[in-house]
Structure formats: C-alpha cells, structure tokens
DRENTI-891069 format. One record per residue (C-alpha): x, y, z; residue number from 1. Coordinates in nm, 4 decimals. Layout:
N
NODE,X,Y,Z,NUM
...
This chain:
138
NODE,-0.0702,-2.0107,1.1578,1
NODE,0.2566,-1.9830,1.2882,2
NODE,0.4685,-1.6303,1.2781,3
NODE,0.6920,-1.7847,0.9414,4
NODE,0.3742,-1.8724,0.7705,5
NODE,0.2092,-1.5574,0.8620,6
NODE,0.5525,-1.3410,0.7295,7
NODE,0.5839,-1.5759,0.3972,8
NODE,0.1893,-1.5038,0.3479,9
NODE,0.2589,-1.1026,0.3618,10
NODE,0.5894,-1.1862,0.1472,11
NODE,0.3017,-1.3357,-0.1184,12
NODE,0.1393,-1.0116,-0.1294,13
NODE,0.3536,-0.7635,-0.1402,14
NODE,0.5241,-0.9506,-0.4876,15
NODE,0.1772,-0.9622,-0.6448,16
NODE,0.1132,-0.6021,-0.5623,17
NODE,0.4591,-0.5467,-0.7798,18
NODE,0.3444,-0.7314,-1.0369,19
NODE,-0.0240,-0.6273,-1.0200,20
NODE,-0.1574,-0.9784,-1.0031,21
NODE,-0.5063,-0.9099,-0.9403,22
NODE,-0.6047,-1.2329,-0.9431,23
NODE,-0.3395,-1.3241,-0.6653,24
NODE,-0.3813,-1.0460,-0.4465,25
NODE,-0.7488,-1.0885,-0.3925,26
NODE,-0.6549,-1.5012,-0.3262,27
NODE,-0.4376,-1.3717,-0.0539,28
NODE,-0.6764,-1.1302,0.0674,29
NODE,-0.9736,-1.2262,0.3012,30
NODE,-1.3538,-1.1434,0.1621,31
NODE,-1.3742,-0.8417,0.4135,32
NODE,-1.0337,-0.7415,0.3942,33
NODE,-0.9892,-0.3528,0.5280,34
NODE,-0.7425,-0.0862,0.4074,35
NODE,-0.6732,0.2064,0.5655,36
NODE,-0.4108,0.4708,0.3696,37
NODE,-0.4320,0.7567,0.6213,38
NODE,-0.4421,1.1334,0.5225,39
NODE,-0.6060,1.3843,0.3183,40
NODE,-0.5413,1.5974,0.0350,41
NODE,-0.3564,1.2274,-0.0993,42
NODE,-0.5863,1.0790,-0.3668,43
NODE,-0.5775,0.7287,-0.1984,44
NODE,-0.6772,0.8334,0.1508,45
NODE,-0.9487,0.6491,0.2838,46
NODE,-1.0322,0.2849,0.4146,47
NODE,-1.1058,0.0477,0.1324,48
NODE,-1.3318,-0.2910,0.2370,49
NODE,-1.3506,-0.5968,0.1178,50
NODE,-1.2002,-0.7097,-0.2100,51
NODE,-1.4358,-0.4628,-0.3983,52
NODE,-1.2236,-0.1997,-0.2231,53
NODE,-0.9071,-0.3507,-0.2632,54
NODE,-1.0070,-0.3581,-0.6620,55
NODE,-1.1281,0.0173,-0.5878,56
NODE,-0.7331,0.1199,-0.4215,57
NODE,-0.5456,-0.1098,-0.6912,58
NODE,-0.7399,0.0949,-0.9680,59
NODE,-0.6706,0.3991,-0.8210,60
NODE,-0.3496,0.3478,-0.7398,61
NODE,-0.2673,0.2045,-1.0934,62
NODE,-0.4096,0.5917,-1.1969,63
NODE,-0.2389,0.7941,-0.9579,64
NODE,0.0889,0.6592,-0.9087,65
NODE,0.4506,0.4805,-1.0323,66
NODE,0.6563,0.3702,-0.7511,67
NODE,0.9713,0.1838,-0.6755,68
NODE,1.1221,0.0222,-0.3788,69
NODE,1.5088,0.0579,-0.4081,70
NODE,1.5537,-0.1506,-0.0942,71
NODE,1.4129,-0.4801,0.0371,72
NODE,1.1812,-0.4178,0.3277,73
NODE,1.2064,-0.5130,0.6995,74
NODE,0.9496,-0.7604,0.7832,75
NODE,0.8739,-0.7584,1.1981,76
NODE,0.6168,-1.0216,1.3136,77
NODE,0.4624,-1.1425,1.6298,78
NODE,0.1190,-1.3260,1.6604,79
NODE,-0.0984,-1.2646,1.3917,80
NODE,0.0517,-0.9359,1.3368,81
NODE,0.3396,-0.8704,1.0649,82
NODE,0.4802,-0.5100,1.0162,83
NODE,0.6776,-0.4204,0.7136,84
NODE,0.8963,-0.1334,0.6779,85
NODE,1.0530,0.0167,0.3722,86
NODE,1.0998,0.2737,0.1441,87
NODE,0.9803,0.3999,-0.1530,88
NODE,1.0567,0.6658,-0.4190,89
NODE,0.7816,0.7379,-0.7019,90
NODE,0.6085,1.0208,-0.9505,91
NODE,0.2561,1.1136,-0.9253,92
NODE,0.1145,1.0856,-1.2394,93
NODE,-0.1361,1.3612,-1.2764,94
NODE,0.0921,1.6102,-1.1468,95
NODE,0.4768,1.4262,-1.2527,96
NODE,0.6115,1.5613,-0.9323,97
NODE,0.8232,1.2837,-0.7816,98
NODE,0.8336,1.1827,-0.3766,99
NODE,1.0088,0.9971,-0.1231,100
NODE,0.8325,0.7864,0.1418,101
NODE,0.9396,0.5916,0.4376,102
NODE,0.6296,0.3806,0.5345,103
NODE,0.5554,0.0898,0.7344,104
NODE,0.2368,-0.1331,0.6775,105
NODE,0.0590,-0.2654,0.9937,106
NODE,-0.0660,-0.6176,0.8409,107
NODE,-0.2813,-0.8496,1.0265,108
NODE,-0.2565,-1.1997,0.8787,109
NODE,-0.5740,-1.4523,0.9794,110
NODE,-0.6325,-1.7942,0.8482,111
NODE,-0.3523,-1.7492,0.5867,112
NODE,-0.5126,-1.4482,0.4915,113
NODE,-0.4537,-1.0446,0.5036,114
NODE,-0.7504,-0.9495,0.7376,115
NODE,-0.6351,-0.5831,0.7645,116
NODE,-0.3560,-0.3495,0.6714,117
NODE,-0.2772,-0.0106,0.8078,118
NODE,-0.0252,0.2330,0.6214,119
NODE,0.1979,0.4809,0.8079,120
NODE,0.3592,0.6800,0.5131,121
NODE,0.4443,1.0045,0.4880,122
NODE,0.1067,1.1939,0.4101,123
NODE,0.2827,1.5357,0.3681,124
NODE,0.5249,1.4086,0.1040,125
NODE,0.2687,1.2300,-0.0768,126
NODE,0.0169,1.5213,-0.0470,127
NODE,0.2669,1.7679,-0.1805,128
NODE,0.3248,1.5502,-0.4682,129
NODE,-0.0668,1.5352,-0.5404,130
NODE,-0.0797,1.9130,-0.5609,131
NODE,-0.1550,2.0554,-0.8701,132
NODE,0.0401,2.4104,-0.9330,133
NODE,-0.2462,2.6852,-0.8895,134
NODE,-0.0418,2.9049,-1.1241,135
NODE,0.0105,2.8597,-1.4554,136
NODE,0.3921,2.8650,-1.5617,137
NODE,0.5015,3.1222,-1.8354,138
C-alpha cells in the first residue's frame, strides 16, 4: 500500500478509537494484531494480541481511563511504518487524579491493516495518576 493509504488507514483508527467503534476498530485491525503499552505500575501495561486483546485493552481502557486530545496529532510515515505524535490530557477513573501525556504510537500498517502498534507515553505520569493514596485523608 502506498505511504497515503497506509497514513489514511491509521487516520481510520485512531477516529474509531474516539468514538469506541468496536466493530470498526477490529475491521481495521489484522487477526494477530499486537499491542504493546509499555510500563508498570500503569493498569494497561502489557502487550495485548490479536483482536481478543485489543477487546481485552479497549475494555480496560474504557474502565480505567477518560482522555482528551486538545490538539490534532502529527502523523510521520515511511514504508509500512506510520508514527503518530500527540498529546493527551485525561483523569484516571479509579483514583480521579488527572495527567498529562505526550506520546507517540509506533504503528505498522500491512495489507491495509494495523499489524502492530507500540506506545511511547509517559509511564511516570500515567503511573502516578494510577496510584491510589495509601493514607486516608481526614
């Protein structure tokens, strides 16, 4: 597919991940998609296979997190590769604490398809924000 096709395709995604179409995301996913969200102490850390693990992160994601992207993102292709960069500001829901994350998303597009995508976020910020007070307030 040619580098256009390949950003469009990743362009596709990322608006049915903002409008949680299920449905679309796994049609523009291929059957042994991977996702990797790097870190630990972050409820979504881990590598997620095939579209029973994109279900799996969407879930949990739906659980742990709101976020919003006040600014467009940067999309950066060559070959079958396509990185986005962008910025995001959200709450975590289990703890309300609120974070903001400058990320990029290392996408590999194949046969019209996401193949693989690796996240760079900020683990630290997004840890923090997952971090339930040990001490009770007064």
């Amino acid at each position: 597919m040619s580098i256009e096709k390949n950003v469009q395709t990743v362009k596709n995604f990322l608006a049915a991940l903002g409008s949680r179409d299920k449905h679309g995301l796994l049609a523009l996913s291929a059957e042994d998609i991977e996702w990797t969200v790097p870190g630990e102490d972050w409820p979504l850390a881990g590598t997620y296979r095939g579209h029973a693990g994109l279900e799996k992160l969407l879930q949990k994601a739906n659980e742990t997190v709101e976020t919003s992207y006040p600014e467009p993102p940067e999309f950066v292709a060559q070959g079958d590769r396509v990185l986005v960069v962008g910025f995001a500001t959200g709450r975590v829901k289990p703890t309300n604490k609120i974070f903001e994350d400058h990320w990029v998303f290392d996408i590999t597009v194949r046969d019209g398809k996401l193949k693989n995508i690796r996240e760079y976020v900020d683990t630290q910020a997004l840890a923090r924000a997952a971090e339930i007070d040990a001490s009770p307030k007064p």
